[in-house]
Each structure stands twice: as structure tokens, then as C-alpha cells.
DRENDO-1510 file (C-alpha; in Angstrom, 1 decimal, always signed):
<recs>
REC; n; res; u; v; w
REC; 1; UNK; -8.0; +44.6; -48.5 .
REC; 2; UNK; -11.3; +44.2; -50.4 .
REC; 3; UNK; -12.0; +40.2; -51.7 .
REC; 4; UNK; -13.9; +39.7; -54.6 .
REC; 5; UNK; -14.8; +35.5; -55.5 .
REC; 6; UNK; -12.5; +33.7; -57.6 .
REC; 7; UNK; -14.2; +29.6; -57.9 .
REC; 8; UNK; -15.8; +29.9; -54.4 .
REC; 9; UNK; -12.8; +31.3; -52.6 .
REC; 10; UNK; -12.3; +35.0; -52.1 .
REC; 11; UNK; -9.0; +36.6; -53.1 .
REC; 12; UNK; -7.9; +39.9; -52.7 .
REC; 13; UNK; -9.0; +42.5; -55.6 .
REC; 14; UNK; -4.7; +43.5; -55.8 .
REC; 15; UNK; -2.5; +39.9; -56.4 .
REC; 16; UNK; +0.8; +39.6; -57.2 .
REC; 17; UNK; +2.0; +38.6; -60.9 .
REC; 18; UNK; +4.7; +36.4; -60.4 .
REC; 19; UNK; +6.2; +36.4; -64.2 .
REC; 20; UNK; +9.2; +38.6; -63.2 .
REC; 21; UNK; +10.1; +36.1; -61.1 .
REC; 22; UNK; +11.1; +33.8; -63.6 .
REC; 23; UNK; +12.3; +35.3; -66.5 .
REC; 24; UNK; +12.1; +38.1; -68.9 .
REC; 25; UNK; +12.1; +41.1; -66.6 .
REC; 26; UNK; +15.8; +41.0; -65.8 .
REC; 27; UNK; +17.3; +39.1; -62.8 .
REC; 28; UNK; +15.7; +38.9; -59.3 .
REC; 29; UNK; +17.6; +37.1; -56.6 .
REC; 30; UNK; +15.6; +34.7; -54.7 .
REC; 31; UNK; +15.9; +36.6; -51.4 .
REC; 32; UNK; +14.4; +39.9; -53.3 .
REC; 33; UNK; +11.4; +37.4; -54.9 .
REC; 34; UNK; +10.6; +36.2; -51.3 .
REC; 35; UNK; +10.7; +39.8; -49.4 .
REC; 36; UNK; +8.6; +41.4; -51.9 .
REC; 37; UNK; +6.3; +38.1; -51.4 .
REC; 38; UNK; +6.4; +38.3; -47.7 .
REC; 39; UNK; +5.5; +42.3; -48.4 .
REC; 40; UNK; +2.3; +41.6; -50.4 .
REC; 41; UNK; +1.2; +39.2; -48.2 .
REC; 42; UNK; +1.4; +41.3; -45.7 .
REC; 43; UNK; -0.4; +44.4; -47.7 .
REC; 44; UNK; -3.3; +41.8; -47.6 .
REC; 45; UNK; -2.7; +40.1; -50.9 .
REC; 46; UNK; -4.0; +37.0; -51.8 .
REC; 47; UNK; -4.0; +35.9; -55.1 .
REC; 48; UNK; -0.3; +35.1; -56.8 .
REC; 49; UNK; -0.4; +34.3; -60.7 .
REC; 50; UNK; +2.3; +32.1; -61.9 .
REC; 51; UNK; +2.8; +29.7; -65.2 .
REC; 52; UNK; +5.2; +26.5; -65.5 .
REC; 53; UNK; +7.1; +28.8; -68.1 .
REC; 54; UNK; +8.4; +31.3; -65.7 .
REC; 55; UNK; +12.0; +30.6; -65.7 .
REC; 56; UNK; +11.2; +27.3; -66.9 .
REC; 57; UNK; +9.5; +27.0; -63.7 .
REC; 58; UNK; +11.7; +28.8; -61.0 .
REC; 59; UNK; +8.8; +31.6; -60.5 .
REC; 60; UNK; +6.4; +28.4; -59.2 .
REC; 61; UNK; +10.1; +27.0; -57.2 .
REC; 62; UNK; +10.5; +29.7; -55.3 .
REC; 63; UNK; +6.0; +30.5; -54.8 .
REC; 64; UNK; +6.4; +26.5; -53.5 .
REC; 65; UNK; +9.1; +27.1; -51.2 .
REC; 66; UNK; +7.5; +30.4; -49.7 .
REC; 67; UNK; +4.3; +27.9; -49.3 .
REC; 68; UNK; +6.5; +25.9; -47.2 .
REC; 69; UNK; +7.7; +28.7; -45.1 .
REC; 70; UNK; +4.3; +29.8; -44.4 .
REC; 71; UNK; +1.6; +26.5; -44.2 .
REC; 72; UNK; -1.3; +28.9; -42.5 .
REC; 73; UNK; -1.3; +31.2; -45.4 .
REC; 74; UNK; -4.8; +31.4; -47.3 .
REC; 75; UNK; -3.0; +32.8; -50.2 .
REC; 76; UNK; -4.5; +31.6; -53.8 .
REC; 77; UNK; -1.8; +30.7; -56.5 .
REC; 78; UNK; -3.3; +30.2; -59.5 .
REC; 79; UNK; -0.5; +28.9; -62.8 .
REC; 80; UNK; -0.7; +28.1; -66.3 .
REC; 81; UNK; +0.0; +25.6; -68.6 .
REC; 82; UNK; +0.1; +25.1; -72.3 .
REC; 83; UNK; +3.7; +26.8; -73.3 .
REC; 84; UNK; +6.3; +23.9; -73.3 .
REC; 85; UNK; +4.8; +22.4; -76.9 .
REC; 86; UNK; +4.0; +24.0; -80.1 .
REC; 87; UNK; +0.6; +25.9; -80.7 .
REC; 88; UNK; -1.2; +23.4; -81.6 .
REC; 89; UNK; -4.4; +21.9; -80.2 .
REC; 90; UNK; -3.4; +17.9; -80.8 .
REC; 91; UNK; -0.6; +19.3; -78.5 .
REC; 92; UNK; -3.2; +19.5; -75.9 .
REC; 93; UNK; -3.6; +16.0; -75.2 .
REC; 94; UNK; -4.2; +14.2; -72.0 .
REC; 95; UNK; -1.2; +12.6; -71.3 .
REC; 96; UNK; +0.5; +16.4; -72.1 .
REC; 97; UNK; -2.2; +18.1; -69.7 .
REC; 98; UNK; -1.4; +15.7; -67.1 .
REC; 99; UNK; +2.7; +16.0; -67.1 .
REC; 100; UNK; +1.9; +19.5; -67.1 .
REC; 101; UNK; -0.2; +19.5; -64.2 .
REC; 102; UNK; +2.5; +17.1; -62.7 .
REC; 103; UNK; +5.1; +20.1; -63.0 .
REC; 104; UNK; +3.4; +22.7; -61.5 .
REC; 105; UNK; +2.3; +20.1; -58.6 .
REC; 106; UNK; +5.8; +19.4; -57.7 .
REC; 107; UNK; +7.4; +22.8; -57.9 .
REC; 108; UNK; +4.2; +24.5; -56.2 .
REC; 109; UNK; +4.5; +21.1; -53.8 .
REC; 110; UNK; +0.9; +21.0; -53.4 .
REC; 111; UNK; -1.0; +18.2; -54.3 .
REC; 112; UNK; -4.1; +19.9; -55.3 .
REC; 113; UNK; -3.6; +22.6; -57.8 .
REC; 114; UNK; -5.6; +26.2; -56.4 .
REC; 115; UNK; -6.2; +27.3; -60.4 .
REC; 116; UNK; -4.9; +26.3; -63.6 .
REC; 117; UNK; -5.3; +28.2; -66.7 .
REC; 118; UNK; -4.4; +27.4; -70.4 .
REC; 119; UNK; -1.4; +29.4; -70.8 .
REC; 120; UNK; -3.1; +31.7; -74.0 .
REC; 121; UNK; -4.3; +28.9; -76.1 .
REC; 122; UNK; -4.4; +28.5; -79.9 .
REC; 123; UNK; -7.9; +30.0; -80.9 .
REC; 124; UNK; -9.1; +26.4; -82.2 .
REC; 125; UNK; -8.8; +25.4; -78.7 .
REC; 126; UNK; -11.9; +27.2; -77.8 .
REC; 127; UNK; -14.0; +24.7; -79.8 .
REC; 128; UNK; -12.6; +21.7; -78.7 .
REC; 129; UNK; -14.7; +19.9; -76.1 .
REC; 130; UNK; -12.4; +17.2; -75.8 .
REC; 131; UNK; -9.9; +19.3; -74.0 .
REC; 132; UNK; -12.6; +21.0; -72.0 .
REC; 133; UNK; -13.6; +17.7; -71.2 .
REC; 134; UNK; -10.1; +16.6; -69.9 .
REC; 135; UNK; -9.6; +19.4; -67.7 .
REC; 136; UNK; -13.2; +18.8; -66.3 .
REC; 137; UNK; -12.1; +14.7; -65.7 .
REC; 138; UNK; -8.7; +16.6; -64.3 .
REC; 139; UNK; -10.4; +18.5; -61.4 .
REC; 140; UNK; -12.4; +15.4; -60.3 .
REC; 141; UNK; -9.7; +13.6; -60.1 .
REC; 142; UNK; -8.1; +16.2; -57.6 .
REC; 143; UNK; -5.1; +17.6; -59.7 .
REC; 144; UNK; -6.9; +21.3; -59.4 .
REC; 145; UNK; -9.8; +22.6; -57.8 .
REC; 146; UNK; -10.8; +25.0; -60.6 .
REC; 147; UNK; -9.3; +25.6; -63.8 .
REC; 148; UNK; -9.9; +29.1; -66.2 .
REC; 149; UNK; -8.1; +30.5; -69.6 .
REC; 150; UNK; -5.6; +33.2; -70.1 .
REC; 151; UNK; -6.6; +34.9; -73.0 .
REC; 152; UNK; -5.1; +37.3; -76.0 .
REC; 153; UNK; -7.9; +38.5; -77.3 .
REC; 154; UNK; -11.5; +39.3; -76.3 .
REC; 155; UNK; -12.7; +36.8; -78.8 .
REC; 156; UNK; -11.5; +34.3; -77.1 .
REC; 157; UNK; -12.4; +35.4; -73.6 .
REC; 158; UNK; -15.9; +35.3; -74.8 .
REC; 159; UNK; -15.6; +32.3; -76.3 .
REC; 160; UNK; -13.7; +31.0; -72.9 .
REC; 161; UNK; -16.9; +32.6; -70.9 .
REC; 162; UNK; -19.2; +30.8; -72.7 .
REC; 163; UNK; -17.9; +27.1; -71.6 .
REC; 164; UNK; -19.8; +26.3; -68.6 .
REC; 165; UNK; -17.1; +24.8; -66.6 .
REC; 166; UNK; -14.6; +27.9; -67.3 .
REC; 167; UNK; -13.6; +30.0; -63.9 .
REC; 168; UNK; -11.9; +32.5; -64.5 .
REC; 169; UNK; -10.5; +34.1; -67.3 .
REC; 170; UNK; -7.1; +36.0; -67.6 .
REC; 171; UNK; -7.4; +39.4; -70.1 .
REC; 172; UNK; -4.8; +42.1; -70.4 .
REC; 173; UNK; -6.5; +45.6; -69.2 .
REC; 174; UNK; -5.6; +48.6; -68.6 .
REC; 175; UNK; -6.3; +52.3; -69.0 .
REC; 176; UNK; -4.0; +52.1; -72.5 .
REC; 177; UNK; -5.8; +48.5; -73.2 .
REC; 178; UNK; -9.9; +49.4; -72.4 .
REC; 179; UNK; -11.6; +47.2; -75.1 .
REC; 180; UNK; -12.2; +44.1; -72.6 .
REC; 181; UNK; -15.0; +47.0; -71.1 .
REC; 182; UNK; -17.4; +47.0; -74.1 .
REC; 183; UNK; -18.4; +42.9; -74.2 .
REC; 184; UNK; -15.9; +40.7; -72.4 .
REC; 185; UNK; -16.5; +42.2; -68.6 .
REC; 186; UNK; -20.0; +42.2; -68.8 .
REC; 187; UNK; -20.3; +38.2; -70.6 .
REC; 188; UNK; -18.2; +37.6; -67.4 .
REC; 189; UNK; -20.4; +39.3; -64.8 .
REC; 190; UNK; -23.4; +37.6; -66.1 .
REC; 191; UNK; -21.8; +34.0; -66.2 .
REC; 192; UNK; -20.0; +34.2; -63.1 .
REC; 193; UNK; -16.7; +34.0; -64.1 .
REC; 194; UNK; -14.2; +35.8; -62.7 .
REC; 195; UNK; -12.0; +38.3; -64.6 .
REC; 196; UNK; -8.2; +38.3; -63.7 .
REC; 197; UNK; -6.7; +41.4; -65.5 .
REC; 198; UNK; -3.3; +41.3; -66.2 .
REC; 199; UNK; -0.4; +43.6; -68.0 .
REC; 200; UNK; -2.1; +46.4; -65.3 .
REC; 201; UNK; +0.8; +48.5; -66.1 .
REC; 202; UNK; +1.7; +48.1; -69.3 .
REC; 203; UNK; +4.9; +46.9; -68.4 .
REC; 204; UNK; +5.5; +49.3; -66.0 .
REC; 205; UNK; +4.8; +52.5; -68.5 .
REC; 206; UNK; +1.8; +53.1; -66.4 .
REC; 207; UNK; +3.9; +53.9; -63.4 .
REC; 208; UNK; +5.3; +57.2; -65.0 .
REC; 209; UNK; +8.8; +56.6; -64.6 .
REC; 210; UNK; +9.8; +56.0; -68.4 .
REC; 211; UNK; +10.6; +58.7; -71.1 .
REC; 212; UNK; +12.4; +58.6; -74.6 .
REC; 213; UNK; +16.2; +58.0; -72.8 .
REC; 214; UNK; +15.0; +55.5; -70.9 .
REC; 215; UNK; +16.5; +51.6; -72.0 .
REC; 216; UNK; +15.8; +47.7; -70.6 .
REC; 217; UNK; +18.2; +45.2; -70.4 .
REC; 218; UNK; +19.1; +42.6; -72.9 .
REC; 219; UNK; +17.5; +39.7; -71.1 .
REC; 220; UNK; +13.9; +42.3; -70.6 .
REC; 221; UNK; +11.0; +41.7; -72.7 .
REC; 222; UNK; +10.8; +45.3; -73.4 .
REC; 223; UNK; +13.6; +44.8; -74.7 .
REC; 224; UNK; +13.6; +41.9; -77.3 .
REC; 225; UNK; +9.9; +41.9; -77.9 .
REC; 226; UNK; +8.8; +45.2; -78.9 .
REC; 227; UNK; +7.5; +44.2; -82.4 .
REC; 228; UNK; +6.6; +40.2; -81.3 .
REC; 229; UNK; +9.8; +38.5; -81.9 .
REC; 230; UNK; +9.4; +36.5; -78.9 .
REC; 231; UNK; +6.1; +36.0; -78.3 .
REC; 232; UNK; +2.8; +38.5; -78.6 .
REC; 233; UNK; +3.5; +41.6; -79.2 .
REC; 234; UNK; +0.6; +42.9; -76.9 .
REC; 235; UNK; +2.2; +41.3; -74.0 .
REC; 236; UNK; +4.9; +44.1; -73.9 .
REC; 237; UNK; +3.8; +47.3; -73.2 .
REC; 238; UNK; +0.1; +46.4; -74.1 .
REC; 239; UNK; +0.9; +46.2; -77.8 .
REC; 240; UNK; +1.4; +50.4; -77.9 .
REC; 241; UNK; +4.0; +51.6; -79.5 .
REC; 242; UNK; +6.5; +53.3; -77.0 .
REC; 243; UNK; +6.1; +57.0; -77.7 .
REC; 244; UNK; +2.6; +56.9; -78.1 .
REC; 245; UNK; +2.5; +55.2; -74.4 .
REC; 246; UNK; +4.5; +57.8; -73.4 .
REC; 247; UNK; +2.5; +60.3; -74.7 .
REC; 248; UNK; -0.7; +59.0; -72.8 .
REC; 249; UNK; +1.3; +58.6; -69.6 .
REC; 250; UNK; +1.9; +62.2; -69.6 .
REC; 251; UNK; -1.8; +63.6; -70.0 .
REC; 252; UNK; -2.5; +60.9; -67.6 .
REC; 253; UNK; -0.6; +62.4; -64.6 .
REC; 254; UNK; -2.7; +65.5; -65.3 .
REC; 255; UNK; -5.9; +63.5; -63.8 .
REC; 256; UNK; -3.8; +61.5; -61.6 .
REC; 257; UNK; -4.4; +63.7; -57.8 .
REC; 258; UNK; -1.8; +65.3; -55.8 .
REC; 259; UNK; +0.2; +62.7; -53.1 .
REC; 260; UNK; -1.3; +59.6; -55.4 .
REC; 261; UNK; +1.4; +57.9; -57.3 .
REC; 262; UNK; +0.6; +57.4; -61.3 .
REC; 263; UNK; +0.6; +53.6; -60.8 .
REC; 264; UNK; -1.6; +53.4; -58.1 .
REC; 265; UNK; -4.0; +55.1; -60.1 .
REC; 266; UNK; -4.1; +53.2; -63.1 .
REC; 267; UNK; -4.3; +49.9; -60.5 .
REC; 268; UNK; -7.4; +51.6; -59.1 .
REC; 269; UNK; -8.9; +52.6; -62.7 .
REC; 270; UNK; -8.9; +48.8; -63.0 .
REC; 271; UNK; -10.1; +47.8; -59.4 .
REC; 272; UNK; -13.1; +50.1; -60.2 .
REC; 273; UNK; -14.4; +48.5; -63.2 .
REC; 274; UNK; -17.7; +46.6; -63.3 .
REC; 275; UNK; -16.4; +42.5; -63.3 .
REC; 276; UNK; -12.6; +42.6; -62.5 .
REC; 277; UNK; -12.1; +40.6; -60.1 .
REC; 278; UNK; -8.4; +40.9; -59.4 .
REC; 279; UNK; -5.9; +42.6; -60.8 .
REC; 280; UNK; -2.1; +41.1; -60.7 .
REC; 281; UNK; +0.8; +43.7; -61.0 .
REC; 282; UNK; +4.6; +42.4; -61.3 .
REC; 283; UNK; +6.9; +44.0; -58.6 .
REC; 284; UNK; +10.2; +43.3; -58.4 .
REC; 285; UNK; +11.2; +44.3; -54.7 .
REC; 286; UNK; +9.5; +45.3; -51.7 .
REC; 287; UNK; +8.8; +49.0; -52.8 .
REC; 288; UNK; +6.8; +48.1; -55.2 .
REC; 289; UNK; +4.8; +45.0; -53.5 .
REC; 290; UNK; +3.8; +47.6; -51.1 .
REC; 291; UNK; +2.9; +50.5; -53.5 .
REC; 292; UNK; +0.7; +48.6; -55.8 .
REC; 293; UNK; -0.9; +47.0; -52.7 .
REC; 294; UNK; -1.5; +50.5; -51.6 .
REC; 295; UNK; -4.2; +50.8; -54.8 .
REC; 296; UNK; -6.8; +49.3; -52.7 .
REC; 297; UNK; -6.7; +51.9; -50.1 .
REC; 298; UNK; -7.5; +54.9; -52.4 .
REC; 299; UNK; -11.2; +56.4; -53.0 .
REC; 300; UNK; -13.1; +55.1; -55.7 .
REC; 301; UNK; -12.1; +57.0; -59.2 .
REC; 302; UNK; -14.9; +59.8; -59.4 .
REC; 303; UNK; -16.7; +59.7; -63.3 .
REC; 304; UNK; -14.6; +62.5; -64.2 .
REC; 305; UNK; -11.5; +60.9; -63.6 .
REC; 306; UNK; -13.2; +57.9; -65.4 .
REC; 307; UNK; -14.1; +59.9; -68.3 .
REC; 308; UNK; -10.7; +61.8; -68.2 .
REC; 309; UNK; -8.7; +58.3; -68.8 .
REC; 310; UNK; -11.5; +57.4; -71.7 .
REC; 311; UNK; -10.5; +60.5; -73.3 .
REC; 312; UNK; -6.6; +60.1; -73.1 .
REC; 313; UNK; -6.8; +56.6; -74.6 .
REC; 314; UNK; -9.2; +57.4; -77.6 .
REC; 315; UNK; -6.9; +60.2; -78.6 .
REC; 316; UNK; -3.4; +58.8; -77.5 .
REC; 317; UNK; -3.8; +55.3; -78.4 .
REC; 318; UNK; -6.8; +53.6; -79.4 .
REC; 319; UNK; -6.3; +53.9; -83.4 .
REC; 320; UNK; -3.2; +51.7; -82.7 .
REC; 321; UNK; -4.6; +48.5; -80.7 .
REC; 322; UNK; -8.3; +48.7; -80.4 .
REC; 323; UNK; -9.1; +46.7; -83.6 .
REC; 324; UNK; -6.4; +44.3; -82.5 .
REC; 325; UNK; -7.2; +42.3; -80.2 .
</recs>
């Protein structure tokens, strides 16, 4: 698989998000979490994202015992912090960064943290040096080798990109979510900062499988936070409302080409765009591992098939999230 630089290490342009894992996506038994692990791994990924929220921590558990299981492995886990307190920035103190950091040390069972991102920070954040400077005094101390920001909107990437110390930054993108293209990617490019995009599928509309009938558990995201109850509201299905995403799924699978599956398309859409660095679908079994690993083997996206996916989002659904975020 193609590796692209992530804070002097190369990772593998397909990861694995590791969300589902915890929570929110319905169960997945521990055995199923560490197959479709052991599947990736094999498919040549190398970057896992992760956050001390997942499950209230069980998505790093169970990355930190597959760690265990495998000590050779050069695979890159990267995990967020930030969610356990209020929005606030005085929440963001050391001591708080540091118990944090302690958490994800333990259930990861590393003592050196591969990359830790603020878990979509409140947008005062972004001009506080203090906490910039705390996260720089973390890394020399050795908690993390490298630390980056998860992001909601590109105003705050760009604000992200622009602290010097800043590694990588975590955006949604993807062929329904295409704003990030117009200022965020190239900032990144020109900073050196890695781009992690996330939300690749749009929480799994994208892969082509969903129409009007189709219904999410109660314990699902795309279930309880359609219209932001839980948290933001373009975490699940990128923010578009679910008929208009069902809408642009279906004029998508026109420009998708015969024997290529709909999600392995829009993973490649991604992989081909100027500054991503990685891009981190969920699976939740080996099937899917495997398929979305399978992204990196197809041919670059010719311009019309660029153009074509342009086209389906400005009519299908930019009016309804391009403005916000």
C-alpha cells in the first residue's frame, strides 16, 4: 500500500477508524474488532485512529491488547483527547492534559503516545498559546511523540495549520463534504502538516447500500443524532440530510465503473486529492477491513470522474452544508 508522511513516520494512505469500536455504531464483539484488525493489517494498513471516548476507552483496550499480540507491528495509532470535561478551554488545563494522556497510555499500554489530537476543541482553543505550549512541554517530556487537532470546521483547521508545532490535522472529507479542497488542503501542503480525513463514508451512505426503508439501531448514531442531539450534527452522515444523501449516492453509482464497489470509489476520490494524507474508514468486520483496504489498489480517478463527483455534490448537496462548516 502507498505511505504518505504523518510527523516523520510514513503511514499507509487507507487507516482504520477505530470509533465503532467503542461505541455508537452498535455492538462489536471483541473477537470481530480484532479480526477486522488483524485483516487491515494485513491489507497493509498502518495508521489506526482512536480517542479515549470510544466506549469510554474500550476502542484504545482492545487497539492496546492487539499491540500486545503483535510487538513487531510498525502500525501508527494516533487518539484523542479533550471529550471527558465540558467545552471549555480553562477545562484544558495541564493537570487535565496530563490525566488524559495518562488514560490513553495505559489502555494503549505504551509509554510513548504515537499521536495525540485535541478531540475537536472549542474554537477559543485555537488562540490559546498556553495549551499549545503544554502539549509542546508534553512531547518533550515523552508522553507523545507528535501531537495534531481534530477539527469541525475548516476555520479551525486553518487556524490549527497555522501553529507551528501542529502535525496533523483531522477534517471530515468526502465526496458529499468537498469544502476542506478550496483552502484547508492546500494551507496544509504548504505547512507540512499532514491531513487525516475522516467521516470518508459518510457514515457508511457512501457505500451504496442505504435507501428510504433502511433503519439503525437504537444505540447507532445515525440513529440518535441526526439533527445534533448528541453531539455535531456533521459527524453523522456528514451533516446531509438523509434523502438528499441518498439522492447523491445514486447519481454517484452512475460514475462509479463496472466491478468497482461504490465505497471503494469515494475512498479513492479521497486518496487522490492534493494533501490527504490518510484517510480512516470505520469497518466493523473483516469484509469490510479488506474492502476499504482494497481502495488503494484501484487506478487513479481520471478528471472526468473528478469532475463528475463535483457536479453531483453542487447539485445534490452543497446548498445544505457548504456554508456550514
Amino acid at each position: 500500500m502507498e505511505h504518505r508522511p504523518l510527523a516523520d513516520r510514513p503511514i499507509s494512505v487507507v487507516g482504520l477508524g477505530a470509533w465503532q469500536l467503542g461505541s455508537d455504531w452498535g455492538a462489536v464483539e471483541e473477537a470481530d474488532a480484532l479480526a477486522l484488525i488483524d485483516a487491515a493489517v494485513e491489507a497493509g494498513v498502518a495508521f489506526i485512529d482512536t480517542a479515549d471516548v470510544y466506549g469510554d476507552g474500550r476502542s484504545e483496550r482492545i487497539i492496546g491488547g492487539w499491540l500486545r499480540e503483535h510487538p513487531a507491528s510498525r502500525v501508527m495509532v494516533a487518539t484523542k483527547m479533550g471529550r471527558r470535561v465540558e467545552q471549555k478551554v480553562e477545562n484544558y488545563s495541564p493537570d487535565a492534559m496530563r490525566s488524559w494522556n495518562d488514560r490513553s497510555r495505559t489502555n494503549l499500554g505504551v509509554d510513548t503516545l504515537d499521536l495525540v489530537q485535541l478531540h475537536c476543541p472549542p474554537t477559543d482553543l485555537y488562540s490559546t498559546d498556553a495549551v499549545f505550549d503544554d502539549l509542546d512541554a508534553m512531547v518533550a517530556e515523552g508522553r507523545m511523540a507528535a501531537y495534531g487537532v481534530s477539527v469541525e470546521t475548516c476555520a479551525e483547521a486553518l487556524a490549527a495549520i497555522a501553529r507551528p508545532h501542529v502535525r496533523s490535522v483531522q477534517i471530515i472529507l468526502n465526496a458529499l463534504r468537498v469544502k476542506p479542497l478550496e483552502q484547508v488542503l492546500p494551507a496544509a501542503a504548504a505547512a507540512g502538516v499532514a491531513i487525516i480525513a475522516r467521516v470518508p463514508l459518510a457514515s457508511g451512505l457512501l457505500s451504496g447500500r442505504y435507501d428510504e426503508s433502511t433503519t439503525f439501531g437504537a444505540d447507532d448514531h445515525r440513529t440518535y443524532n441526526r439533527h445534533g442531539e448528541a453531539f455535531d450534527v456533521g459527524e453523522t452522515f456528514s451533516g446531509v440530510p438523509f434523502d438528499l444523501g441518498l439522492a447523491a449516492v445514486r447519481a454517484l453509482a452512475a460514475v462509479v465503473p463496472d466491478g468497482v464497489g461504490t465505497a471503494a470509489f469515494a475512498l479513492r476520490w479521497i486518496i487522490d486529492q492534493p494533501g490527504v494524507t490518510t484517510v480512516i474508514p470505520g469497518a466493523r468486520n473483516r469484509e469490510q477491513a479488506l474492502g476499504n483496504a482494497s481502495a488503494d489498489a484501484l487506478p487513479a480517478l481520471t478528471p472526468a470522474q473528478l469532475g463528475a463527483v463535483r457536479a453531483i455534490y453542487d447539485e445534490h448537496v452543497r446548498a445544505a452544508v457548504h456554508s456550514r462548516w
